[in-house]
BAPA-47550 format. One line per field, with one value per atom (N, C-alpha, C): residue in three letters; x, y, z. Coordinates in steps of 0.001 Angstrom, whole numbers, plus 500000, padded with zeros to 6 digits. Layout:
# residues N
aa = [ALA;...]
east = [X;...]
north = [Y;...]
up = [Z;...]
***
This chain:
# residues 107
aa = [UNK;UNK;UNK;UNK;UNK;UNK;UNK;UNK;UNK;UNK;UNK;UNK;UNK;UNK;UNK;UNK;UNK;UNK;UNK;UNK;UNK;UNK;UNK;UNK;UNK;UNK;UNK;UNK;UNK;UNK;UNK;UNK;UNK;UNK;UNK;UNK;UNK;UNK;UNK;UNK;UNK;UNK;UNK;UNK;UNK;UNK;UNK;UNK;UNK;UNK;UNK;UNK;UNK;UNK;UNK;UNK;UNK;UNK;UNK;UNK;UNK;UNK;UNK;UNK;UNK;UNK;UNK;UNK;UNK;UNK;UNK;UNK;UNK;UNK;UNK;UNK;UNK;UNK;UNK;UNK;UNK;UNK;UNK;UNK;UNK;UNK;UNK;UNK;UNK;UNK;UNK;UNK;UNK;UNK;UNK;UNK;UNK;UNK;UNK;UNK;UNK;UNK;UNK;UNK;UNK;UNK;UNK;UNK;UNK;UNK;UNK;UNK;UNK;UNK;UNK;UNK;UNK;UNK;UNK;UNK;UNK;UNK;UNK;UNK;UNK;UNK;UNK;UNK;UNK;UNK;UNK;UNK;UNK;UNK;UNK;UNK;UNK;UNK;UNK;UNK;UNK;UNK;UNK;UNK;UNK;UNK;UNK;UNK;UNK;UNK;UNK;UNK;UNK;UNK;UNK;UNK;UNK;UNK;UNK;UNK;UNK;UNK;UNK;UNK;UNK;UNK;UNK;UNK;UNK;UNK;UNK;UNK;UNK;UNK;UNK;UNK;UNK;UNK;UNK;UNK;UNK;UNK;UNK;UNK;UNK;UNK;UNK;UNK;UNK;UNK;UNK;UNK;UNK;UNK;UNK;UNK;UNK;UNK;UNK;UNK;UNK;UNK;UNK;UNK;UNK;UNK;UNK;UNK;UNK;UNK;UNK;UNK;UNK;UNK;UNK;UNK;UNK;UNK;UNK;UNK;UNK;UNK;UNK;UNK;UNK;UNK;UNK;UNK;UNK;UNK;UNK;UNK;UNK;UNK;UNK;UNK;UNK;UNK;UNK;UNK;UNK;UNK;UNK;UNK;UNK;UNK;UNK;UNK;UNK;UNK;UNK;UNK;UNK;UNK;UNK;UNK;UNK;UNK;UNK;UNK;UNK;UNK;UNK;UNK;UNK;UNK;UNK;UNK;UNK;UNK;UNK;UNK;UNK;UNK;UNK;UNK;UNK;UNK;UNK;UNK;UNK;UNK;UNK;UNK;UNK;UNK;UNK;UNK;UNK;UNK;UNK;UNK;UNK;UNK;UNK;UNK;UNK;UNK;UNK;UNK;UNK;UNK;UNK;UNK;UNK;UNK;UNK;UNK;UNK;UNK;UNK;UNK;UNK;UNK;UNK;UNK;UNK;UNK;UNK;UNK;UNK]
east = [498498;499708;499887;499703;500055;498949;497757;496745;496832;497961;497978;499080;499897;501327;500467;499808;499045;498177;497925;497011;498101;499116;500061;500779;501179;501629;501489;499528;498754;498759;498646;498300;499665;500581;501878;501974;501594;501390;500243;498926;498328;499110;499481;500011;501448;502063;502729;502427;501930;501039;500084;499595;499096;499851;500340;502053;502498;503256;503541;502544;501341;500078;499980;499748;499572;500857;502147;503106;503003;503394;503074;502076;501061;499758;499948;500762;501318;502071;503031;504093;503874;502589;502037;500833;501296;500713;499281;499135;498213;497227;497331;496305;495712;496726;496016;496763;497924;498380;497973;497282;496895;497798;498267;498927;498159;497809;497310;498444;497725;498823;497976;498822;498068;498535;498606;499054;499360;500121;499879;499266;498210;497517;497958;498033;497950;499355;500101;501679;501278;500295;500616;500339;500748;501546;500862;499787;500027;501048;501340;502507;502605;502252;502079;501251;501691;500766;501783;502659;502833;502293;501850;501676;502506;503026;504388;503786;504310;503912;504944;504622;505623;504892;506455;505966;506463;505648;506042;507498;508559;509737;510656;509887;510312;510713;509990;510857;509628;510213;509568;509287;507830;507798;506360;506869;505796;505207;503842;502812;502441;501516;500724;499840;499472;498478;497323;496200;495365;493828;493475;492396;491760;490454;489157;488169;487900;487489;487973;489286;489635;489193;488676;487334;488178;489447;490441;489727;489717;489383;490260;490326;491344;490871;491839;491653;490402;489631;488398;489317;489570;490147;489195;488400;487070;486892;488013;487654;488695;488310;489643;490710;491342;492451;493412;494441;495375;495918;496493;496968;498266;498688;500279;499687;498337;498443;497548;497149;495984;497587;498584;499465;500112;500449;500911;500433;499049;498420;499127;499177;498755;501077;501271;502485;503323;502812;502730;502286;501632;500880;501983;502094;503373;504260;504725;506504;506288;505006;504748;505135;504344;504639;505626;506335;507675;508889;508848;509656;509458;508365;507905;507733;506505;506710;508064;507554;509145;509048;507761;507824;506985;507925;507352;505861;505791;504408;503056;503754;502596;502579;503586;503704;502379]
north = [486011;486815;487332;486349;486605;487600;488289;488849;490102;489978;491655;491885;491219;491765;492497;491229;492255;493578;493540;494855;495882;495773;496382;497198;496017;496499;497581;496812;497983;498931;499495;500441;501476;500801;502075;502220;501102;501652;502388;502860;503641;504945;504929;506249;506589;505759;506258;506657;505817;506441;507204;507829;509049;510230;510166;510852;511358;510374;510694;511288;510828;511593;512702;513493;514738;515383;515135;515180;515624;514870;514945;515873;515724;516755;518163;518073;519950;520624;519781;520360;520948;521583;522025;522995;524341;524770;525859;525537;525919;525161;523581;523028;522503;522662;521932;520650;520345;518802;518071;516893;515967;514556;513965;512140;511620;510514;509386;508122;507303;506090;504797;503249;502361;501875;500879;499989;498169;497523;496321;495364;494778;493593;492087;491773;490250;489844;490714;490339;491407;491933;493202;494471;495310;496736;497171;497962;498670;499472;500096;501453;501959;503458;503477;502396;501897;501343;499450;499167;497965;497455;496091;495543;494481;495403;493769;493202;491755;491065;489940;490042;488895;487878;486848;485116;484770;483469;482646;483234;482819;482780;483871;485089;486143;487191;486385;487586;487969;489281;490209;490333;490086;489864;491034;491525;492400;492402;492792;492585;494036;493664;494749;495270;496793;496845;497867;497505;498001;498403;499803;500502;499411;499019;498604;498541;500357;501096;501020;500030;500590;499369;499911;499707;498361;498456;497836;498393;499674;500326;501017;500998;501684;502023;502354;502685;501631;501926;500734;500826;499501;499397;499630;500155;500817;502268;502696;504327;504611;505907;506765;507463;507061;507102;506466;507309;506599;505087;504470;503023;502678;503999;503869;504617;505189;505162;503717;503007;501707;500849;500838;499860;499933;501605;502085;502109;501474;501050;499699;498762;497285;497180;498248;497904;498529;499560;499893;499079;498195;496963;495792;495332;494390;494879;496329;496362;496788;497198;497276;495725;494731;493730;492891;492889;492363;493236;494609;495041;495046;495259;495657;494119;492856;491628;491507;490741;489426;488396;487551;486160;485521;485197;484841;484096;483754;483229;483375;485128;485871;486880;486927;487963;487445]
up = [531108;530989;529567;528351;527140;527170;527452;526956;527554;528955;529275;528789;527992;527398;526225;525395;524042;523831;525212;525623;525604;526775;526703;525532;524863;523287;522440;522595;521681;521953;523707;524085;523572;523682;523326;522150;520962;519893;519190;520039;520090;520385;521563;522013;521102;520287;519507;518197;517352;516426;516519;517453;517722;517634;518734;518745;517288;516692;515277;514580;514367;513001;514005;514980;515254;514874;515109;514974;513375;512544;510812;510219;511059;510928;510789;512062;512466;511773;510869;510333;509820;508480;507920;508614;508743;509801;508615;507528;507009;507072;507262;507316;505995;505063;503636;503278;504461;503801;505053;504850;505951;505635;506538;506399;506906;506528;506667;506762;507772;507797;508430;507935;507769;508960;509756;510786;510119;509898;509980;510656;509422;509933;509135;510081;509531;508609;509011;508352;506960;506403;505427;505490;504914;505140;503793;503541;501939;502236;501230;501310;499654;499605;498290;497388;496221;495247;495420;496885;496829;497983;498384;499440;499821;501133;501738;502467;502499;503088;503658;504966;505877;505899;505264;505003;506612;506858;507603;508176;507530;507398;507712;507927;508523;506788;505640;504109;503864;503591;503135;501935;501066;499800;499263;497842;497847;496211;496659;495816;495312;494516;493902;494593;495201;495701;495297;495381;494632;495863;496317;497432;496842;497440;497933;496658;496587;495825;493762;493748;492700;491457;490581;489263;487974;488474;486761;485624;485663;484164;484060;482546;482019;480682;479356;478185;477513;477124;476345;474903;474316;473166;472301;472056;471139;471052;472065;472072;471070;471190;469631;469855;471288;471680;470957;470771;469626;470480;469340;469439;470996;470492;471372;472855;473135;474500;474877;473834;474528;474663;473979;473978;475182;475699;476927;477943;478051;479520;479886;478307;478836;479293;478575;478752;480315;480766;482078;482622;482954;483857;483863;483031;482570;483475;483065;483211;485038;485724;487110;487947;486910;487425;487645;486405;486778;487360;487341;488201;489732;490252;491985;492579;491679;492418;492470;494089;494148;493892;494044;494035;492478;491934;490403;490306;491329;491091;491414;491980;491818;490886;490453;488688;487681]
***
């Protein structure tokens, strides 16, 4: 029973998120803006540059999120970029982190 409810499920949230991205797709009838969209797995959601995530407990807590693809490079403190943009990477990273985390002990 539980396994044709989950079938079930999926199947309408196939046919709804379909629905919607053709939907979103069209609005733009030139054809140069495309959406993309993620589905939740496993209790997380990227969205933009945070990742939520449902605890146990039903709260919603959110992280940093960072594509697959992405390198952690940034300014090389050896290049001849002035001082105040190498200071303004490390200080953008900081002030990302303690404003967007929620749970201090993943800051």
């Amino acid at each position: 029973m539980e396994a044709i409810c989950r079938r079930h499920l999926r199947g309408c949230e196939e046919r709804f998120s379909g629905k919607t991205h053709s939907f979103f797709n069209n609005v733009d009838t030139s054809g140069s803006i495309m959406f993309t969209y993620k589905v939740e797995q496993y209790g997380k959601l990227p969205f933009l540059d945070l990742l939520l995530v449902q605890t146990g407990s039903g709260v919603l807590k959110h992280l940093i999120y960072r594509k697959p693809i992405h390198m952690d490079q940034y300014l090389k403190f050896k290049s001849h970029d002035p001082a105040e943009h190498k200071l303004s990477v490390v200080r953008t990273l900081l002030q990302r982190s303690q404003t967007l985390v929620t749970d201090n002990q993943d800051k």
